[in-house]
C-alpha positions as CSV (number, residue, x, y, z in Angstrom):
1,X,111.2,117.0,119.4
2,X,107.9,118.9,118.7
3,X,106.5,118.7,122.2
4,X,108.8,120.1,125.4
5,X,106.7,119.0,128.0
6,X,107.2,120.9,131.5
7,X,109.3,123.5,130.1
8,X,107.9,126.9,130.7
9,X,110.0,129.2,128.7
10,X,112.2,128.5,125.8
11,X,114.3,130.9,123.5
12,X,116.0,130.7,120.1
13,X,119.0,133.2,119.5
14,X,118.4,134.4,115.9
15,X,120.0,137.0,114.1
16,X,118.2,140.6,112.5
17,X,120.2,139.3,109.4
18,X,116.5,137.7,108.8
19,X,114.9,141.4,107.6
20,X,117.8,141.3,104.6
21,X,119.0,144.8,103.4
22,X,116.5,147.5,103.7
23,X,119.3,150.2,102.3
24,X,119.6,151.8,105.8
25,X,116.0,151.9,106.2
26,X,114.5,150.9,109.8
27,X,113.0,147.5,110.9
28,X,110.7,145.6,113.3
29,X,109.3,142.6,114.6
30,X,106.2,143.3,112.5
31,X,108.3,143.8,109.3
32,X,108.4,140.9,106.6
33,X,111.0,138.9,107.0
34,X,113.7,138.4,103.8
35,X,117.3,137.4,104.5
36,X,119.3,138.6,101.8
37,X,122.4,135.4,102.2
38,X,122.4,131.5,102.9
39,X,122.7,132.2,106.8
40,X,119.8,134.8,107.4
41,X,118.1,132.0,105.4
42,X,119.1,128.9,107.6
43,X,118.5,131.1,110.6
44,X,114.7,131.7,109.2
45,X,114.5,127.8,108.8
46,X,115.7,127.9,112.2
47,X,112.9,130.1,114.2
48,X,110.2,128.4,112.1
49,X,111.2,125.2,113.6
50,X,111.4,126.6,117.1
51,X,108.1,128.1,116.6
52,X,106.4,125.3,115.7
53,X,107.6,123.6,119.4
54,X,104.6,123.4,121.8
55,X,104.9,125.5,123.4
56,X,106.4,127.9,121.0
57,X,109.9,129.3,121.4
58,X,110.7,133.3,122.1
59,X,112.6,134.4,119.3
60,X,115.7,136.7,120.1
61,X,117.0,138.5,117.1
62,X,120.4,139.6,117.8
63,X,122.4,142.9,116.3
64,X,126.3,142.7,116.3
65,X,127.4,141.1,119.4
66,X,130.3,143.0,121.1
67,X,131.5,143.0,125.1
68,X,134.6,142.5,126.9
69,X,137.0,141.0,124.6
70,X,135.3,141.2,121.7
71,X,135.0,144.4,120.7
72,X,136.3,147.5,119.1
73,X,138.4,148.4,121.6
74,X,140.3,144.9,121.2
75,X,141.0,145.4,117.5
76,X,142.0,148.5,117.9
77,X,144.7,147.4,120.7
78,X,145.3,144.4,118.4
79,X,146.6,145.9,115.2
80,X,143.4,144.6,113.1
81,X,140.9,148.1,113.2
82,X,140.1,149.1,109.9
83,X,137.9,152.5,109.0
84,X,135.6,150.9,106.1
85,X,133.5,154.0,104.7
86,X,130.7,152.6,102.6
87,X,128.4,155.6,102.2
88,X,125.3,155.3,104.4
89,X,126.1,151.7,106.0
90,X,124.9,151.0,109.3
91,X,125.0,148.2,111.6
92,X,123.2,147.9,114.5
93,X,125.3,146.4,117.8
94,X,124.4,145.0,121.2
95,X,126.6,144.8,124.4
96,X,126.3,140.4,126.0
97,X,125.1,142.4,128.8
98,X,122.5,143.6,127.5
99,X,121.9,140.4,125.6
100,X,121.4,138.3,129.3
101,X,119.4,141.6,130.6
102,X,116.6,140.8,127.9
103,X,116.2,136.8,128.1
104,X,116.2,137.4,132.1
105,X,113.1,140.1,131.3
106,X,111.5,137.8,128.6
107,X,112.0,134.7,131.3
108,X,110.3,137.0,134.1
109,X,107.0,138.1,131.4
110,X,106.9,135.0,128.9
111,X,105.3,135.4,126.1
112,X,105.4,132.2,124.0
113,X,106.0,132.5,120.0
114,X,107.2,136.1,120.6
115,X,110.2,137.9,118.7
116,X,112.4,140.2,120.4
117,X,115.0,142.6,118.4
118,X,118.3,143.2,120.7
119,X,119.9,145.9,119.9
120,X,120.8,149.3,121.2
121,X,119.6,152.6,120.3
122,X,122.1,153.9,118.5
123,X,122.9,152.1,114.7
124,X,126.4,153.4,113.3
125,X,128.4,153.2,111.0
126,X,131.2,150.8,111.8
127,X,133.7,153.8,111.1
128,X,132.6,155.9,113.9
129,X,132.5,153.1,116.3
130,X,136.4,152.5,115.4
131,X,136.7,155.8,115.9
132,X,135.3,156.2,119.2
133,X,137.7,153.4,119.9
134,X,140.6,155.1,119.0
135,X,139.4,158.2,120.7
136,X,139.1,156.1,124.1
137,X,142.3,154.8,123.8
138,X,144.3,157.5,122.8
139,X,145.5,156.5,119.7
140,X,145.5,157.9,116.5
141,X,142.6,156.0,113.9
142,X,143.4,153.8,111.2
143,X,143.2,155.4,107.7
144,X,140.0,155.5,106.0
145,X,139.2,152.9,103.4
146,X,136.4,152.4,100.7
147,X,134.7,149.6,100.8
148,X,136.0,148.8,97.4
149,X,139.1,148.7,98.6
150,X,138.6,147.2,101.6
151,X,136.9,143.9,99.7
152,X,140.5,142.9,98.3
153,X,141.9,142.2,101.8
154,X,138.5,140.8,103.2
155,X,137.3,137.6,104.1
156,X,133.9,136.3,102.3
157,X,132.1,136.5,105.7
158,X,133.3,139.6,106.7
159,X,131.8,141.1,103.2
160,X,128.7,139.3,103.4
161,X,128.0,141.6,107.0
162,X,128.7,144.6,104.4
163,X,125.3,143.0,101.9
164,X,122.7,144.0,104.6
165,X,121.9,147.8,105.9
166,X,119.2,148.2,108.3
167,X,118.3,150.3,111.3
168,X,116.7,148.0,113.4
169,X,114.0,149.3,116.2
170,X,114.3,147.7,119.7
171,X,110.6,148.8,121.1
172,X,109.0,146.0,121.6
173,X,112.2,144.9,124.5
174,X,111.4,148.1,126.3
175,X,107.4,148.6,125.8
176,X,106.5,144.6,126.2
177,X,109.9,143.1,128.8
178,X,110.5,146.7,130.7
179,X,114.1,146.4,129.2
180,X,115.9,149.4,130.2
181,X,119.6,148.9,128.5
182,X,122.8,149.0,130.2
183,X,124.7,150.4,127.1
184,X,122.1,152.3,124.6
185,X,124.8,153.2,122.5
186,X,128.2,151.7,121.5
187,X,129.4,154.6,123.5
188,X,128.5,153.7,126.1
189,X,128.9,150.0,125.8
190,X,132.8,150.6,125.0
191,X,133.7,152.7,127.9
């Protein structure tokens, strides 16, 4: 299917894991693009195939996902929170909400062949944001861990998050879709 004839918007849900590790440094849509693992890799293949649609597809690339039921407030109520220091690792998040909030904008002010970073405002480390968890809920935290130690008890996916530290810049969202976010930080977003 190269050709979608009639259809006046179109959007591919990618991933920020395409800008690779950048060692904490920050990222945009105008920054090169160099996954560091096989699936920021497929997920390049992926918008490149989108993009060569006529018309072209938006491109949506998406920070951690969290939202009711999936978030750090669950795996802290669940037993399964873990403090993982790795000194200077961030990840940037971004509420579902938030999420439907930008496609609605980007379906309201199309721009074919464009790419969108959602995220919020705020990257963190993912200790903090257990923390903040805990501290909502009333509980004491989990210990802290290095990553090191961590790794032992870790599945391969969930070390492969760990390969890639980036701030990633959400602009473009705001300045080109009037995106005004629900939850600009994971504080917000978890109470």
């Amino acid at each position: 299917l190269r050709q979608l004839r009639g259809i006046r918007w179109s959007g591919y849900l990618s991933t920020t894991g395409v800008y690779g590790d950048r060692h904490g440094a920050w990222v945009d849509e105008t920054d090169q693009l160099a996954p560091s693992g096989p699936r920021g890799l497929r997920r390049l293949d992926a918008e490149r195939a989108w993009l060569a649609l006529d018309p072209p597809a938006h491109l949506f690339r998406l920070a951690g996902i969290y939202g009711p039921g999936r978030s750090a407030l669950d795996t802290v109520r669940e037993g399964r929170a873990r403090r993982i220091d790795k000194p200077g690792q961030v990840f940037s998040r971004i509420h579902v909400d938030d999420i439907a909030g930008v496609l609605l904008a980007s379906i309201d002010r199309p721009n074919p062949g464009a790419a969108y970073n959602v995220c919020d405002d705020d990257p963190a480390a993912p200790a903090v944001v257990i923390e903040e968890a805990c501290n909502l809920l009333g509980v004491v935290p989990p210990p802290v861990e290095t990553f090191d130690q961590a790794k032992a008890t870790m599945s391969a996916m969930a070390i492969s998050f760990y390969d890639d530290n980036k701030r990633v810049r959400n602009d473009r969202i705001k300045r080109e879709l009037g995106v005004a976010l629900k939850y600009p930080t994971y504080r917000e977003g978890l109470r």
